[in-house]
N, C-alpha and C positions, 0 to 999 in steps of 0.2 A: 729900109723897112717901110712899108705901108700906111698910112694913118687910115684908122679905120673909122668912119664915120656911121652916127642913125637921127636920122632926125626922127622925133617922135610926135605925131600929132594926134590931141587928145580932140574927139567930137562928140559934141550932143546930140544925143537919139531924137529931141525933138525939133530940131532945127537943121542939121546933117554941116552947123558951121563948126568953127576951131573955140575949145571951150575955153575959156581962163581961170585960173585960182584953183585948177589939181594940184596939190602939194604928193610929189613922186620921190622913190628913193630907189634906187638902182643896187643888187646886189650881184656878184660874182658866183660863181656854179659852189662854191664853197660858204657862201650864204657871209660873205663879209659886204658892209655898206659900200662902194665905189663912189659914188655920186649922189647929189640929188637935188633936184628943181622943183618950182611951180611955174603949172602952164602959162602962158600968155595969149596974145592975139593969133601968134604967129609958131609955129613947130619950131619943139628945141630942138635945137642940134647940139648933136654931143660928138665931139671928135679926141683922138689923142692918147683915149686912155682906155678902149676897147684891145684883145688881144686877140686875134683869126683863131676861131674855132671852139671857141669859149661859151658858153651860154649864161647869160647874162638873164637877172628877173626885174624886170619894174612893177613897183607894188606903192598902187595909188595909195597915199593915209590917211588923207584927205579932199574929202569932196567938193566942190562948189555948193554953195544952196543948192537947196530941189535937186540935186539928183544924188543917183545912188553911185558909191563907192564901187569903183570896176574892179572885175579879177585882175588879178596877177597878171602881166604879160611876158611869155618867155622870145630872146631873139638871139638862135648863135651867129655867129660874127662869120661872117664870111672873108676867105682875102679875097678882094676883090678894091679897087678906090672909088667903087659907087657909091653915093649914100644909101644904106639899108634904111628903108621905112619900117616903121612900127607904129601903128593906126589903134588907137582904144578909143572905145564908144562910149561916154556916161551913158546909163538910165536918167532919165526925167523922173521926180515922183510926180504923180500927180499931186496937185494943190484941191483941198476942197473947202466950199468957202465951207463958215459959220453957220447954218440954214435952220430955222428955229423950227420945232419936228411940229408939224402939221395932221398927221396920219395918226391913228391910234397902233401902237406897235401890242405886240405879246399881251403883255404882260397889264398893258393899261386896258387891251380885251379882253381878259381875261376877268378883271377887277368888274368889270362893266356886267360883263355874263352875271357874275356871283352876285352883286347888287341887285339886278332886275332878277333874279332867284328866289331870292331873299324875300324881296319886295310881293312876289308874286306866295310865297308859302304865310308870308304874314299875311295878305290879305284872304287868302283860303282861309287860314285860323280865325282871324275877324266876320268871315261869312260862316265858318261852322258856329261859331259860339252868338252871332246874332240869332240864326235856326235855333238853334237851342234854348235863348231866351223869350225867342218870339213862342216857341214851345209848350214853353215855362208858362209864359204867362199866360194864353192860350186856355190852357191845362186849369189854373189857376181860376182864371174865369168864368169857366165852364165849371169847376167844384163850388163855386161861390154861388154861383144861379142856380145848382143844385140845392142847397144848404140853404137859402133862403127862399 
């Protein structure tokens, strides 16, 4: 009988090196656990206890920091006594720093609008009702010099 072997190497998208700290669990075409590691420097190898023809799922559970959790990866077992590769790529997330906001966004231009509105209808009201007074007295004046 054959041993079948897979080494698996786990790589980062942003680097294209061998990632460390995937915590993997390997299951059988019938969905029971077989195995399971986390990555290292170098690709695991798993030998021994793969069976020709079988399909096998590794299903990352865990990530490294910063990147994202991979899909599923499926690999049937070939007989053959080559090592079969199975290659998964993390996502990177990007990291953003802290950046204290600078720009006036939505909702603080929109406040802005409404205030200089505001501003601008009070002072029309203050220029009608000074007209008015200026008027007034005007009016007042001119009934007085009449009257006397």
């Amino acid at each position: 009988m054959q041993t079948h072997r897979v080494a698996c190497n786990k790589i980062a998208s942003d680097t294209k090196k061998q990632l460390g700290g995937a915590k993997y669990k390997v299951y059988d075409s019938k969905g029971k656990k077989v195995y399971e590691f986390t990555t290292g420097k170098k690709a695991e190898f798993i030998e021994g206890m793969f069976k020709a023809g079988e399909t096998y799922t590794f299903k990352e559970v865990d990530a490294p920091e910063h990147y994202k959790v991979a899909k599923d990866k499926k690999i049937r077992i070939k007989d053959t006594g080559k090592v079969q590769k199975l290659t998964v790529t993390d996502e990177r997330i990007p990291v953003v720093p802290d950046t204290p906001q600078t720009g006036i966004n939505g909702k603080t231009a929109g406040m802005v609008v409404s205030l200089i509105t505001l501003l601008l209808a009070l002072g029309c009201f203050a220029c009608v009702r000074a007209k008015d007074k200026l008027k007034y007295n005007f009016k007042k004046e001119k009934d007085d010099e009449e009257n006397n």
